[in-house]
N, C-alpha and C positions, 0 to 999 in steps of 0.2 A: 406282411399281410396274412401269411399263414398262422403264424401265432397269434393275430388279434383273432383267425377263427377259430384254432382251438380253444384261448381266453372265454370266448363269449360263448361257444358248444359248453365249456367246461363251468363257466354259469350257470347255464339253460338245467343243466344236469343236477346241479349242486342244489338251485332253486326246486326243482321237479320232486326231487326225492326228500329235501326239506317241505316241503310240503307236502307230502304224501304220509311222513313220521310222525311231522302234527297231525292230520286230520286220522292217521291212526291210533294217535294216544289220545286222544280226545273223544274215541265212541266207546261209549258203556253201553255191555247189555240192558237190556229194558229192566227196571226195579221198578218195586211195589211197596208202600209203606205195610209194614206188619208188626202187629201191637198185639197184646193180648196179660191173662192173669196166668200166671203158676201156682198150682195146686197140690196139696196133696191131703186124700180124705175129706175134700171137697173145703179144706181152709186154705188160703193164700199162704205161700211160704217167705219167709222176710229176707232171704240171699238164695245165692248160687248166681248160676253163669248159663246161659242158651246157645246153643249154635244152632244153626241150619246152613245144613251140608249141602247143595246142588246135587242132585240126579240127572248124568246124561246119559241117554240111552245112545246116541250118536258117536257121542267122543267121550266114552266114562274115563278115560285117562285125563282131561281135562275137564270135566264138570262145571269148572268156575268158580267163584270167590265165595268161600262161605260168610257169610252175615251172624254176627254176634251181640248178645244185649245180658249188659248185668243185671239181675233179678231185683228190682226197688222194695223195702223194706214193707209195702202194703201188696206183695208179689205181683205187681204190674212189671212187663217190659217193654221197649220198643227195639227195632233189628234196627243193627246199626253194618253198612257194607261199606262202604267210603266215606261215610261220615255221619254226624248224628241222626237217627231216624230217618236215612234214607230207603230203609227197608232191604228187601233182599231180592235176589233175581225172578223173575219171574218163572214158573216153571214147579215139577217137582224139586223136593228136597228131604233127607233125612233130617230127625230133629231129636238132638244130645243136648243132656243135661250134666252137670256137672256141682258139686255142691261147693267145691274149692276147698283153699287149704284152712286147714282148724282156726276158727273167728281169735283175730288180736285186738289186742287193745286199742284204744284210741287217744288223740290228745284233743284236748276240748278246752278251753281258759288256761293254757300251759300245765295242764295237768294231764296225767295219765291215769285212763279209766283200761280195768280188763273187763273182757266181755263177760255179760250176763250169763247167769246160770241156764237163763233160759236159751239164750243164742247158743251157746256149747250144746245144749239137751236135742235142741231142730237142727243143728248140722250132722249132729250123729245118725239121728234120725232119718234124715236123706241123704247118706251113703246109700250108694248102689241101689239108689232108686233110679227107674228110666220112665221118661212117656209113654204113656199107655195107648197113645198113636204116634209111631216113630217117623211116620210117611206123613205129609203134606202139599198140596197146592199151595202157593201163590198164585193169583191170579192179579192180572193188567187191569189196571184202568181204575183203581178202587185200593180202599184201604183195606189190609185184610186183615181181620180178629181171628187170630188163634189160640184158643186158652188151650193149656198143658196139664194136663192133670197126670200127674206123679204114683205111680205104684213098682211094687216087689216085681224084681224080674221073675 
C-alpha cells in the first residue's frame, strides 16, 4: 500500500514538473516584426549582415536574444530572432553592422562566376562603417521600419 503511494506522489511530481518545463520552454519574450533599408550616402547597399543587440537595463547580463537579418541585394532587411521575419524583442537595442567576409564566387548553370568588380569595390567600401544611429526601439503591436544609414566612425 505504501509503495502504490509513493508510485503515484512520484507521478504527481514527474507530471507537475513536466509541465511546468513545457509551459517554460514554450514562452517567448514579446517580438515585433522589423524591416527596413541599409544605406550608405543615401544609396542602398547590395550585402552585409544586421544585428540587434537587446538593451537591459534590469539584467544586462542577460539581455536576451539578439535578432539578425542578411542585407538583400536592393539593401532591404527583415530581423529574423527564431525564425524567418519574426522580428526582434521588443524593447531597446544596439544595432551592428557587419560587411562580412571578401564576396566569392557563385555557381549558377554549373558554372563558376567570381564576383564583380563592382561587389569587391562596395565591400571594401563598407569596411568599418557603423550606423549612424547605434541605439533603437522596437516597439509592440506594430511593424517597425528602421532604415540604417551607414557612415565613417
Amino acid at each position: 500500500m505504501i509503495s502504490r503511494i509513493r508510485q503515484t506522489a512520484a507521478w504527481g511530481v514527474l507530471v507537475t514538473a513536466s509541465g511546468l518545463l513545457l509551459t517554460g520552454c514554450s514562452s517567448q519574450p514579446p517580438l515585433a516584426p522589423v524591416q527596413g533599408v541599409v544605406t550608405y550616402e543615401g544609396k542602398p547597399v547590395s550585402l552585409g549582415r544586421l544585428m540587434f543587440a537587446p538593451i537591459s537595463e534590469t539584467d544586462p547580463a542577460h539581455p536576451g536574444k539578439p535578432a539578425y537579418s542578411k542585407v538583400a541585394t536592393d539593401g532591404t532587411y527583415s530581423l529574423k530572432t527564431y525564425k524567418a521575419d519574426d522580428g526582434a524583442l521588443v524593447g531597446p537595442h544596439l544595432v551592428e553592422f557587419e560587411p562580412g567576409g571578401e564576396p566569392a564566387g557563385e555557381y549558377r548553370d554549373g558554372k563558376e562566376y567570381a564576383p564583380t568588380a563592382e561587389t569587391i569595390q562596395e565591400w571594401r567600401q563598407l569596411r568599418g562603417l557603423v550606423p549612424q544611429s547605434k541605439n533603437v526601439i522596437v516597439v509592440a503591436g506594430k511593424t517597425n521600419i528602421i532604415d540604417i544609414e551607414l557612415v565613417k566612425p
